[in-house]
C-alpha positions as CSV (number, residue, x, y, z in Angstrom):
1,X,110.2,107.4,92.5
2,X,112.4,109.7,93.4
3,X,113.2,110.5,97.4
4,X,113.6,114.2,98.8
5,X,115.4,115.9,101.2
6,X,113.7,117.2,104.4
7,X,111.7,120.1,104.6
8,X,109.7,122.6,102.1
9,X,110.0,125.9,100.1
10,X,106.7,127.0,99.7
11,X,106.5,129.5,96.4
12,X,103.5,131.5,95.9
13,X,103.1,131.5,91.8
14,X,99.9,132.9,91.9
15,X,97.5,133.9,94.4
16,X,94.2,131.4,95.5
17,X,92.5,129.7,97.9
18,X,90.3,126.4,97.9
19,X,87.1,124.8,99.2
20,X,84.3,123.6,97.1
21,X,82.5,126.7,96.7
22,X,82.4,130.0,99.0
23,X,80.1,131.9,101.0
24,X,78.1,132.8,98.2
25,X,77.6,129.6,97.0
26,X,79.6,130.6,93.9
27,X,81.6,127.4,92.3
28,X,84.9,127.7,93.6
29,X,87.5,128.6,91.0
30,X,90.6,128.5,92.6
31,X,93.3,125.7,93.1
32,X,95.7,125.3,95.6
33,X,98.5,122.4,94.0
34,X,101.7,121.2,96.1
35,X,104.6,120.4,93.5
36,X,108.3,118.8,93.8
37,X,110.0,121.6,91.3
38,X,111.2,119.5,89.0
39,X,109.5,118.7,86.4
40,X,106.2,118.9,88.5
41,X,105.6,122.5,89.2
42,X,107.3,123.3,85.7
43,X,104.3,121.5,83.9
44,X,101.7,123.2,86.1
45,X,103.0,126.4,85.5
46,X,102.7,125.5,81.9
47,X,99.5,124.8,81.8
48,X,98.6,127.7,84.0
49,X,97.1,129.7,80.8
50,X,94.7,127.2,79.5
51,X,93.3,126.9,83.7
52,X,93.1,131.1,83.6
53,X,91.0,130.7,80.3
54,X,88.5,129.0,82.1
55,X,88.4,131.6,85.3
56,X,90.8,129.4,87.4
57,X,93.2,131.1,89.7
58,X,96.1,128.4,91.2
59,X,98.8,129.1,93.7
60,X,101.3,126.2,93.7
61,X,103.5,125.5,96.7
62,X,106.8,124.0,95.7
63,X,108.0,121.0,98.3
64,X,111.3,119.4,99.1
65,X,110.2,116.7,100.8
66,X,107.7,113.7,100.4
67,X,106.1,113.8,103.7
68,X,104.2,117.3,103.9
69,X,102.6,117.5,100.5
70,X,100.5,114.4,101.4
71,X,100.1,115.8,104.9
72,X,99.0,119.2,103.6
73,X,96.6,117.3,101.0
74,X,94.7,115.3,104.1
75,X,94.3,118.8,106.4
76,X,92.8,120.5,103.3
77,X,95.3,123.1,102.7
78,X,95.9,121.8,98.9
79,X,93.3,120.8,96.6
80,X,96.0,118.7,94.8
81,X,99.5,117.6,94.7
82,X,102.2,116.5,91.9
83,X,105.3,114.7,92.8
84,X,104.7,110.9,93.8
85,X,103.6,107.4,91.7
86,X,100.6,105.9,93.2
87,X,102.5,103.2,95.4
88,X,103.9,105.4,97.2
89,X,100.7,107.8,98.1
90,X,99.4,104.1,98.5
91,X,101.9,103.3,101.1
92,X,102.0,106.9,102.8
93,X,98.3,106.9,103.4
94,X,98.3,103.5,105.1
95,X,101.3,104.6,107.5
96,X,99.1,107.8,108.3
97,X,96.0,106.0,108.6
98,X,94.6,108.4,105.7
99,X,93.3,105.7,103.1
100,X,89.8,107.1,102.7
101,X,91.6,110.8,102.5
102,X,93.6,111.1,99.6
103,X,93.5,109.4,96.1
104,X,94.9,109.2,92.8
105,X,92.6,111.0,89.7
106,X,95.2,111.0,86.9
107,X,98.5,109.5,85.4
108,X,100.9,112.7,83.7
109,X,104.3,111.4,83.6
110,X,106.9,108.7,83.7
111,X,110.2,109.5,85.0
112,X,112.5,106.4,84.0
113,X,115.4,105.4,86.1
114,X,118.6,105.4,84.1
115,X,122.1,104.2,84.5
116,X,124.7,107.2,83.8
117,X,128.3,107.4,83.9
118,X,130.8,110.7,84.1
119,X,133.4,108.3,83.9
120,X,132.5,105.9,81.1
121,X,130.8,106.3,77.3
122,X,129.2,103.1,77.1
123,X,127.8,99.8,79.1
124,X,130.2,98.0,77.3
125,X,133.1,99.0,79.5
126,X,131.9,97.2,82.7
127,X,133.8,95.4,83.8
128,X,134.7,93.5,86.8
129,X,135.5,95.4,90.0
130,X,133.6,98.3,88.9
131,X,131.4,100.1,91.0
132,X,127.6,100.9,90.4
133,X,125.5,103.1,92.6
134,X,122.0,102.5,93.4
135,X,119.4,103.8,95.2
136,X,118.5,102.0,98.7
137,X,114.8,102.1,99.0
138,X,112.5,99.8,98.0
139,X,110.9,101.4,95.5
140,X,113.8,103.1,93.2
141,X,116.8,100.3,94.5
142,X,114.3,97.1,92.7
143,X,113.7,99.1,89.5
144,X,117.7,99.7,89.3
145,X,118.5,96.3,90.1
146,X,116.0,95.4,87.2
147,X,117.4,97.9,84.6
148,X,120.6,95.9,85.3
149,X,119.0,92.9,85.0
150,X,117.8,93.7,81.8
151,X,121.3,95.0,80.6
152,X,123.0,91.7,81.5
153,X,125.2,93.2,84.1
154,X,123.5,90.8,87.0
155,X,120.8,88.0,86.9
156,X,117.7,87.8,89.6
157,X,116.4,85.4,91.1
158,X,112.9,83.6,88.9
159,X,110.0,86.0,89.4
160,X,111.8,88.9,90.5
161,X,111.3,92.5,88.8
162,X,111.2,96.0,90.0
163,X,110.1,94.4,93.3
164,X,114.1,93.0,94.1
165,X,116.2,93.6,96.9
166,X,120.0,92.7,96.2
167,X,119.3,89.5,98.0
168,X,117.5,88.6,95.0
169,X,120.6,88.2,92.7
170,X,121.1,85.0,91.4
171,X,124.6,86.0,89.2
172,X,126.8,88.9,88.7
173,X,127.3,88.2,84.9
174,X,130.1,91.4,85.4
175,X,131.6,90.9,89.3
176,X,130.6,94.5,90.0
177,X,130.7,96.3,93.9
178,X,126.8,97.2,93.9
179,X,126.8,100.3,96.7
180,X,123.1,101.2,97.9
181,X,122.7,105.0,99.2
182,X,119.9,107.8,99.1
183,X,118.5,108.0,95.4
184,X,119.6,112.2,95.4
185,X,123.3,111.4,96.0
186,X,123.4,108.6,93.2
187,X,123.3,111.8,90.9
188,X,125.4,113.9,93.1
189,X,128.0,111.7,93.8
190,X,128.2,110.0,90.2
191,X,131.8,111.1,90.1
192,X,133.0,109.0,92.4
193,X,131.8,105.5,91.2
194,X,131.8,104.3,88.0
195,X,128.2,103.9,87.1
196,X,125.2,105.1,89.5
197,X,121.5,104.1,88.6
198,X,119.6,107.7,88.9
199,X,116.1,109.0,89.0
200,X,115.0,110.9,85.9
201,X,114.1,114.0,88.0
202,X,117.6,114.1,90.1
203,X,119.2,113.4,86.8
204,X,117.9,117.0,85.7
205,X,118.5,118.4,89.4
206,X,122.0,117.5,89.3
207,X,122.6,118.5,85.6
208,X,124.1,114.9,84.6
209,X,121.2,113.9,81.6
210,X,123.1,114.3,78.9
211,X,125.5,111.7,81.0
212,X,122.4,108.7,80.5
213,X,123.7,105.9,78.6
214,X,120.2,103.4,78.9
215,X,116.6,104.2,80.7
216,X,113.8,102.1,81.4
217,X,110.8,102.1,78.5
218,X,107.9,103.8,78.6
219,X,106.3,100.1,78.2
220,X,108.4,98.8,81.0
221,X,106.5,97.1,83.9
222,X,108.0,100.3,85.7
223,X,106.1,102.5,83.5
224,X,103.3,101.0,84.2
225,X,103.3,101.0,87.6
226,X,105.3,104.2,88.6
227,X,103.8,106.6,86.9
228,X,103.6,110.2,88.6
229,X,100.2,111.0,89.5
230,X,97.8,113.9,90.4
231,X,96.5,113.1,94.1
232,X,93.3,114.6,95.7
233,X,91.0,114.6,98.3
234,X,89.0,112.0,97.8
235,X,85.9,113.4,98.9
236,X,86.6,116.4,96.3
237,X,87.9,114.1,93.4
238,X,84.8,114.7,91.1
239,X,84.8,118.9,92.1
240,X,84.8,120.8,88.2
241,X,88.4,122.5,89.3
242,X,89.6,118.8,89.4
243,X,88.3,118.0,86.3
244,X,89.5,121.4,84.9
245,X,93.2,120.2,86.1
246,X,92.9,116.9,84.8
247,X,91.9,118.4,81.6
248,X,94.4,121.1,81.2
249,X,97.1,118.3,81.9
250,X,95.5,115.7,79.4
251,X,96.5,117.3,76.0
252,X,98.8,116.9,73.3
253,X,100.3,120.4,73.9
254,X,101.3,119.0,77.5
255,X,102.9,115.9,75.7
256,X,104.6,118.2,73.6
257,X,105.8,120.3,76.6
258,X,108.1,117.1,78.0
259,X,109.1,115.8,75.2
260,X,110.3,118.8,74.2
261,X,111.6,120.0,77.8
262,X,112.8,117.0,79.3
263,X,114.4,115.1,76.3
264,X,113.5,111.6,77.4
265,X,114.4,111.9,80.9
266,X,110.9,112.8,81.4
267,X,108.3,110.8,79.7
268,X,104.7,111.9,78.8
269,X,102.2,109.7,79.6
270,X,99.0,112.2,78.3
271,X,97.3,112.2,76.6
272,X,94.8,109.7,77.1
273,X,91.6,110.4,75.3
């Protein structure tokens, strides 16, 4: 899961508003959807045709940050928002006292964590001494230490997965300098080191994805638990422009869309039916 800098720039795509119907009683037919840029608000605009077929108008607001687009989601100014894996929303609402607010309705995307080098052409040159870059939360810095776990470059301890801290190596197979530092400047500072573990999405923010040498799978345990969702109010998780969202997004043409777009460093995880 990928961590943002401070702040938001909200981008009006198209014009709307949201609440469950208005003063008419009319069904509302309009959706308001906060979206990290990339590749979040790029599929929503794609699939902004198939929602105008059906009489839906959406306006997405693009965010910076992971903070406000939860926050916006639990005051009612968004009927939805695309950019985070269920753990975190999971974490965020229990720090802001907002479980009953906000939930998860759908699964669209897996954005693997991948080990890239500007400096090298294979995993094979590791050696010792090198450096590797990785991200230092929780979340992202476990899954990197367990993609190098699963390329032999370390060893954790028994029982340890995308949940390990680097007290949780048992062996450096390769005696490698792991450096922990924000998940964005793994990508933008992959010159400097010889190896940096990178999230998919600042892979493609920092124009290094033809640089990826190995990724997680899509049948990882990562992939399973990290993919990134569509979060709602709960109270308004079975409204019809949910369901209209849900499926718009849950279609071959949108599984199409990333593989096609994204080459990998995206991965689809629709449709499901």
């Amino acid at each position: 899961m990928k961590k943002l800098v401070a702040g938001f720039l909200a981008v009006v795509l198209l014009a709307g508003c949201g609440a469950k119907s208005d003063d008419t009683g009319k069904e509302d037919k309009t959706l308001r959807i906060g979206a990290s840029t990339t590749p979040h608000a790029e599929i929503i605009k794609h699939i902004q045709p198939a929602l105008e077929k059906e009489g839906y108008t959406v306006k997405i607001t693009e965010f910076t940050d992971y903070v406000k687009p939860n926050q916006a989601l639990v005051d009612g100014d968004l009927d939805a928002n695309f950019f985070q894996h269920k753990p975190y929303m999971d974490d965020w609402a229990k720090k802001a006292g907002a479980q009953d607010k906000i939930t998860s309705v759908f699964s669209v995307h897996f954005e693997p964590i991948g080990i890239y080098s500007v400096n090298h052409k294979s995993l094979d040159e590791v050696k010792d001494g090198m450096k590797i870059s990785v991200p230092n939360d929780p979340t992202n810095g476990g899954r990197a230490l367990k993609l190098l776990a699963d390329n032999n470059i370390i060893t954790l301890k028994d029982g340890k997965g995308v949940d390990a801290t680097k007290s949780d190596i048992a062996k450096y197979n390769v005696k490698v300098e792991i450096i922990e530092m924000q998940a964005e400047t793994c990508a933008a500072s992959i010159q400097d080191v010889d190896y940096a573990v990178v999230n998919g999405n600042n892979a493609l923010n920092a124009k290094i994805s033809e640089n990826v040498l190995t990724t997680e799978s899509k049948d990882s345990e990562a992939a399973k638990t990290y993919g990134n969702i569509i979060a709602v109010q709960t109270a308004h998780k079975d409204d019809e422009k949910i369901k209209a969202l849900i499926n718009a997004l849950n279609t071959e043409d949108v599984k199409n869309y990333i593989d096609e777009t994204y080459h990998g460093i995206v991965v689809p995880l629709v449709p499901t039916k």
